[in-house]
C-alpha positions, 0 to 999 in steps of 0.5 A: 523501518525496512528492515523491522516492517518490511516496507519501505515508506516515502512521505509526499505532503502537498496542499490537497493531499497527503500522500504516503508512497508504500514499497515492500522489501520484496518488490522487484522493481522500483516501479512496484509500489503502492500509494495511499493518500489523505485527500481533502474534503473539506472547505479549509484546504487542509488536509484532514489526517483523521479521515481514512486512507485512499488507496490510490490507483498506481500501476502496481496496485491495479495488478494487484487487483487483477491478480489478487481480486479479492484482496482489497475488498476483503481487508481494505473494504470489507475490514478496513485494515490497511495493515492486515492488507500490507501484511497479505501484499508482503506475504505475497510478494515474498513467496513470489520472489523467494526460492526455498531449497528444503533439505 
């Protein structure tokens, strides 16, 4: 999946939430992460998978915000699409860490 995505992605089910921890390619460390969660709303103490993702507040994604303001409003919020978000925080990351030696 890595390799094809460019994201790495580690799956944490638990009895409120289920929770999908994100983790590009490109990142530079281990800690540089992003975690989305389905949380529970409902009265049954299931997890509803057809509710939409949070993003959840990890360190990584709270730079991000500071560095990046407008892009989780602009694709989490105002289009809501998580894909086209972890395409730009991809992108991102990969211009920031790859040195590109024209001829």
């Amino acid at each position: 999946m890595q390799s094809l995505f460019g994201y790495e992605l580690i799956f944490a089910p638990g009895t409120s939430t289920y929770q999908v921890k994100v983790r590009s390619i490109s990142a530079e460390r281990e800690e540089d992460y992003m975690q989305f969660a389905w949380v529970d709303t409902g009265e049954d103490g299931k997890v509803d998978m057809s509710a939409p993702l949070q993003l959840m507040a990890t360190p990584f994604a709270q730079g991000l915000q500071r560095s990046k303001p407008g892009l989780i409003k602009l694709y989490l919020h105002t289009f809501n699409s998580i894909p086209m978000f972890l395409s730009e925080v991809n992108r991102h990351l990969f211009e920031s860490t790859t040195v590109f030696k024209g001829k």
